[in-house]
VMD Tcl script that draws the C-alpha trace (Angstrom):
set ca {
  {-69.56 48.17 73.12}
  {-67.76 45.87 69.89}
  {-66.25 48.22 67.59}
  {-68.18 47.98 64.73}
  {-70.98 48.60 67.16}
  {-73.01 51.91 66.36}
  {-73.74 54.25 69.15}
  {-77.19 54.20 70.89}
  {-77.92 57.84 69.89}
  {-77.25 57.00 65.68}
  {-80.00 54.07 66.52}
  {-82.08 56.50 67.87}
  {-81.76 58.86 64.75}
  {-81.84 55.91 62.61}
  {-85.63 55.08 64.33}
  {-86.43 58.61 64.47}
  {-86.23 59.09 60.59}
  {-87.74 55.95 59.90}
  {-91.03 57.22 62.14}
  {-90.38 60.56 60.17}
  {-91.48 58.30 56.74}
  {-87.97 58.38 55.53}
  {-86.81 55.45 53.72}
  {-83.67 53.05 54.24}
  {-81.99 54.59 51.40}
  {-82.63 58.00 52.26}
  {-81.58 57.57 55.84}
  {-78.12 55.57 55.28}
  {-77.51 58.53 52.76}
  {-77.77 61.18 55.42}
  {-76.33 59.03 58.12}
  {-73.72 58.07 56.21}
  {-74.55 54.25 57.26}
  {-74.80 51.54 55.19}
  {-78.21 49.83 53.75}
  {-78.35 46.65 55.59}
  {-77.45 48.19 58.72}
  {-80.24 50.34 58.39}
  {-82.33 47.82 57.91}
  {-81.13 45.70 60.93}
  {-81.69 48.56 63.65}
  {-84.93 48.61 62.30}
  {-86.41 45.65 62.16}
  {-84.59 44.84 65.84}
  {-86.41 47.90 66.77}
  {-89.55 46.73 65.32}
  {-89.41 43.22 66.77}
  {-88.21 44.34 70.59}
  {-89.05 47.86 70.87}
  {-85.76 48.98 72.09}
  {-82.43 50.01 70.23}
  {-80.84 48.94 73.24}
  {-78.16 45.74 73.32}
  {-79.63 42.36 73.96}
  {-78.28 39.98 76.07}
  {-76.78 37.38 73.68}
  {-77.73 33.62 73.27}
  {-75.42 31.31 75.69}
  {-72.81 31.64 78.08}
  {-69.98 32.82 76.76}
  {-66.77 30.97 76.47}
  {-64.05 30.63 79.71}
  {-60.69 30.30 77.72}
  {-60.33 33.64 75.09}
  {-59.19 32.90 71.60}
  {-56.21 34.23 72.38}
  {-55.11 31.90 75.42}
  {-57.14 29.19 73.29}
  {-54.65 29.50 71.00}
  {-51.55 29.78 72.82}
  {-52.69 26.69 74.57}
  {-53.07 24.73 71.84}
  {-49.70 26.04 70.14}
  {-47.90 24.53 73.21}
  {-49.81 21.44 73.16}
  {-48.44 20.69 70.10}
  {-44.77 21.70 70.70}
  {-44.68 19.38 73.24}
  {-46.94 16.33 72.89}
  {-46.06 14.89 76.14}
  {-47.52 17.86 78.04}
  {-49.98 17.11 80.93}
  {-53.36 18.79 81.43}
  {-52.54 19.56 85.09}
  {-48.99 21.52 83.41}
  {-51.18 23.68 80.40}
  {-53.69 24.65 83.35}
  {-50.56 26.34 85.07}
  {-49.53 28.00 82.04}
  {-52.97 29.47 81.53}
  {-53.18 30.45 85.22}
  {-50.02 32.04 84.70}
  {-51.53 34.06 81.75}
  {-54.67 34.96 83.85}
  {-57.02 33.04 83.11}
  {-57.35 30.02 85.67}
  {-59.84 27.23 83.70}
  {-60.35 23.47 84.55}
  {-58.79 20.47 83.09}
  {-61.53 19.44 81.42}
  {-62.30 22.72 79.64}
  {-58.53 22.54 78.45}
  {-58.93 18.87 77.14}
  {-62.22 19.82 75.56}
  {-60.84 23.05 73.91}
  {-57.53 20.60 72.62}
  {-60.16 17.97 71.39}
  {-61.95 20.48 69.50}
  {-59.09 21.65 67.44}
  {-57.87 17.97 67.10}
  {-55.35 16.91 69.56}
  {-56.12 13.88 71.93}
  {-54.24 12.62 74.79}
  {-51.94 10.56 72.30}
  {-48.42 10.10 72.56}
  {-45.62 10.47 70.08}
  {-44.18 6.28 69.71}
  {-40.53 5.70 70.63}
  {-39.65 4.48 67.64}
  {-36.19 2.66 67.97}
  {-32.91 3.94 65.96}
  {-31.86 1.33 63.71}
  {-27.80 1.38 63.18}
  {-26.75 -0.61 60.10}
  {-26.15 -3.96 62.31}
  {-29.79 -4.07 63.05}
  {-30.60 -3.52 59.80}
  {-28.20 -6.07 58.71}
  {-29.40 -8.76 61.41}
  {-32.81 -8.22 60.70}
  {-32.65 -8.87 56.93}
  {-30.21 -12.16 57.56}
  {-33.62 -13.46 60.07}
  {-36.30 -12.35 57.44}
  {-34.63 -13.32 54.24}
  {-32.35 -16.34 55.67}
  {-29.22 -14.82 54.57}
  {-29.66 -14.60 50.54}
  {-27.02 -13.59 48.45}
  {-29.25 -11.34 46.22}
  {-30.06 -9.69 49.39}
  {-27.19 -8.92 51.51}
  {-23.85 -8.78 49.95}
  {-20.88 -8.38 52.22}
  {-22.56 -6.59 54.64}
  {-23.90 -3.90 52.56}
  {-27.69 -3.84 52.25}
  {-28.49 -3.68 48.27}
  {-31.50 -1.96 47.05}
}
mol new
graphics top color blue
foreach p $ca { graphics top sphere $p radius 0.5 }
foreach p [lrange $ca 0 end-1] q [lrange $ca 1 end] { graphics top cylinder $p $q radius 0.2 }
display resetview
């Protein structure tokens, strides 16, 4: 049962004082439920016959929002991070899923298989020798070794 689920026997008063002629009002009043919900149980009642729990639409998901999330928060602390290493972490946690279901649940919240680019540090010689190729070594540009902005 969800928490904000009501118990089976208040949907069985609920449809009991609805049979009784009372209205929605009347019965959230004395229930002490609200309006809508009222009108909910009854119209489900109406409709299946039952104030029992359906079976909902689907098949509900492997990976829980929680390991969902965790997963995702450690895919993004570490971009170079294999599939085949996140599906031991979430084994770890308890819940064993496949690769794909891991990629698909990354892809969903936006991260892909990219990797971060080396990007090379540039001392001041670099910088230096690059400018003297680029500009051919102009005055205006480089003055005794000193870039000038």
């Amino acid at each position: 049962m969800k928490p904000k689920e009501h118990t089976r026997q208040v949907r069985d008063k609920v449809v009991e004082k609805f049979k009784a002629g009372l209205g929605y009002k009347k019965i959230s009043q004395a229930l002490n439920i609200s309006w809508s919900t009222v009108q909910s149980i009854i119209r489900k009642w109406k409709e299946y016959d039952t104030t029992a729990n359906l079976p909902r639409h689907g098949r509900p998901p492997k990976l829980t929002g929680r390991a969902r999330r965790a997963l995702i928060r450690e895919a993004a602390k570490r971009p170079m991070v294999t599939l085949e290493e996140l599906q031991r972490s979430t084994a770890q946690v308890g819940e064993s899923v496949h690769r794909t279901t891991i990629s698909r649940a990354l892809h969903k919240s936006g991260l892909y298989g990219r990797v971060a680019r080396r990007k090379p540090l540039l001392k001041k010689s670099h910088k230096k020798s690059h400018l003297h190729k680029t500009c051919g070594g102009h005055s205006k540009h480089v003055e005794e070794g000193a870039l000038v902005r």
